[in-house]
TITIMAR-237064 format. One line per 5 residues: number of its first residue (from 1); their letters; for each residue x, y, z of C-alpha. Coordinates in nm, 2 decimals. Example, Ala and Ser with C-alpha at 12.3 -4.5 7.8 and 13.67 -1.06 7.14 Angstrom:
1) AS) 1.23 -0.45 0.78 ~ 1.37 -0.11 0.71 $
END
This chain:
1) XXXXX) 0.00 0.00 0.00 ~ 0.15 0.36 -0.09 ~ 0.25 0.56 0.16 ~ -0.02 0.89 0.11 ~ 0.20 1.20 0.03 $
6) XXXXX) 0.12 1.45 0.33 ~ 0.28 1.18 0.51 ~ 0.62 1.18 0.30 ~ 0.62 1.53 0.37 ~ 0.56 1.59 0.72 $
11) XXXXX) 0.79 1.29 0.83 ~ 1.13 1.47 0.81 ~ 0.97 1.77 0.98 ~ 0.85 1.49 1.27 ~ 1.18 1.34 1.27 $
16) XXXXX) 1.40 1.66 1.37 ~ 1.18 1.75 1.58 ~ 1.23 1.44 1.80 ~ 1.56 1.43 1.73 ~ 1.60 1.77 1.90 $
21) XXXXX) 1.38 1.70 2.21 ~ 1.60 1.44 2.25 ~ 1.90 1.61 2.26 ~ 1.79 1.87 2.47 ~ 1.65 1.64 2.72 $
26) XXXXX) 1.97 1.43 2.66 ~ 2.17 1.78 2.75 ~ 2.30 1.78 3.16 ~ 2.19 2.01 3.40 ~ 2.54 2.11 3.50 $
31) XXXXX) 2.86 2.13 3.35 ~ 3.24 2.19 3.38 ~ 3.34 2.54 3.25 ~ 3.64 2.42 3.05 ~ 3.93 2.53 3.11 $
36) XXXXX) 4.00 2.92 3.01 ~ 4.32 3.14 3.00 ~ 4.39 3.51 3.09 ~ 4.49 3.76 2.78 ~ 4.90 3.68 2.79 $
41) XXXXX) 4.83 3.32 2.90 ~ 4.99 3.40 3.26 ~ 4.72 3.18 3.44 ~ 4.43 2.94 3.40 ~ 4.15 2.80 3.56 $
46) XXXXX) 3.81 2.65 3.52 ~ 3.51 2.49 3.74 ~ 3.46 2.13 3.78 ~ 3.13 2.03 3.82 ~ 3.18 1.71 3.95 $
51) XXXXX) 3.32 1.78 4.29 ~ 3.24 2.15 4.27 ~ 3.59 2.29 4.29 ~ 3.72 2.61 4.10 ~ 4.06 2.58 3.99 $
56) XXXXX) 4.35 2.85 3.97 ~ 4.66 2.82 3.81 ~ 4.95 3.03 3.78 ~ 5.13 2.92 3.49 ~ 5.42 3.20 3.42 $
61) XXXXX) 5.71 3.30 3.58 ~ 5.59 3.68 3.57 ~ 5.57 3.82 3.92 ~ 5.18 3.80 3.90 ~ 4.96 3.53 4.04 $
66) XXXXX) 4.68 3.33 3.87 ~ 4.32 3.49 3.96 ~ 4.02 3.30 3.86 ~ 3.69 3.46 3.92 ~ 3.31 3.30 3.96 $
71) XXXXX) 3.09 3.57 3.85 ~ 2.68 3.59 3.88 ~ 2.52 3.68 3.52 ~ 2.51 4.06 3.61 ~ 2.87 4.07 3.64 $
76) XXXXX) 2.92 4.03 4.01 ~ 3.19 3.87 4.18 ~ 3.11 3.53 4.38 ~ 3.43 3.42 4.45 ~ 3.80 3.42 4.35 $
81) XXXXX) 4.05 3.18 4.36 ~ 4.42 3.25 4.37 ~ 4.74 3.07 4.26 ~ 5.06 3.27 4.36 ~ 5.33 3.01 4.22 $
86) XXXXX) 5.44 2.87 3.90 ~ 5.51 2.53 4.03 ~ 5.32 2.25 3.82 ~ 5.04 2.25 4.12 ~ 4.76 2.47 4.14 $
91) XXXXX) 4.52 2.60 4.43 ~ 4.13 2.57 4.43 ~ 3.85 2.63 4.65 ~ 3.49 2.45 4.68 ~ 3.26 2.74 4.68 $
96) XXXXX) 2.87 2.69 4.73 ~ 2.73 2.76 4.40 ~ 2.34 2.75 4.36 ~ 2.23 2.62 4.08 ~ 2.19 2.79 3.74 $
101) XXXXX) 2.35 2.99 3.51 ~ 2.76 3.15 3.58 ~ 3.04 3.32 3.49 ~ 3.44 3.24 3.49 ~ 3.69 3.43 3.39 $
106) XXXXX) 4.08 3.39 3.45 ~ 4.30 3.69 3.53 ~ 4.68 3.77 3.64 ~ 4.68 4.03 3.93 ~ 4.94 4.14 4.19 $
111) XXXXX) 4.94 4.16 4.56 ~ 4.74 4.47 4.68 ~ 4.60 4.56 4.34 ~ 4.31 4.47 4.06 ~ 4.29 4.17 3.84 $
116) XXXXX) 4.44 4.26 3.50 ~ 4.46 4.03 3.15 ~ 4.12 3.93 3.20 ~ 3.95 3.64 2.96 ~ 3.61 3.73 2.81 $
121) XXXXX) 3.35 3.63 3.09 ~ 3.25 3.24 3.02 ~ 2.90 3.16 3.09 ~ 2.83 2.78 3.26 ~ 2.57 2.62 3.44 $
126) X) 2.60 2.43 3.83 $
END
C-alpha cells in the first residue's frame, strides 16, 4: 500500500523535531566550564562540576599570580580563587554555588591591586 503523500512530507519535519527533544532532554543540568586562559596566558582556571571545585593556576614566571573569578550573570563577583606560584600545582577552592546559570573568567593580578589580562566572561551552568 502507498504511503499517502502528506505523510512523505511531514515525516522529516516529525523526525528533527524528536531528534532535537531528545538532545535537549539528553543535554545535563550542569557542566564543567572548560578550562579558560587570561589575555597573555599567565594563568588558567576553570570549574569542575563534579566535585564542585574552582581551579587557579598560575602558569608563568611573571611576578603576577593566577586569579580565577566566579561571577553571577550581572557581572558580580562570587568568588575568586588565587594561585601565587608557578610550580606544576595549582590552588582551588569548593565554593557553594546555587544552581543555574555563571560566569568564569581567569585573570593575572598582583598583591594589593586589581585583576588585569582578563579572559572574556565564560558563561556555565552548576
Amino acid at each position: 500500500m502507498p504511503v499517502p503523500h502528506f505523510i512523505k512530507r511531514s515525516l522529516p519535519v516529525a523526525l528533527g523535531s524528536a531528534l532535537a527533544v531528545a538532545a535537549i532532554s539528553a543535554t545535563p543540568a550542569s557542566a564543567s566550564s572548560g578550562w579558560w586562559y587570561s589575555s597573555g596566558n599567565g594563568a588558567s582556571g576553570y570549574y569542575n562540576h563534579v566535585n564542585g571545585r574552582v581551579t587557579a593556576c598560575d602558569i608563568k614566571t611573571d611576578g603576577y599570580k593566577a586569579a580565577v573569578q566566579i561571577l553571577r550573570m550581572d557581572g558580580s563577583v562570587i568568588t575568586t580563587v588565587t594561585d601565587s606560584y608557578n610550580n606544576g600545582s595549582c590552588s582551588w577552592r569548593t565554593p557553594t554555588l546555587f544552581e543555574g546559570r555563571h560566569k568564569i573568567r581567569v585573570c593575572i593580578q598582583k598583591s594589593g591591586t586589581r585583576p588585569v589580562n582578563c579572559s572574556p566572561a565564560h558563561e556555565f551552568s552548576v
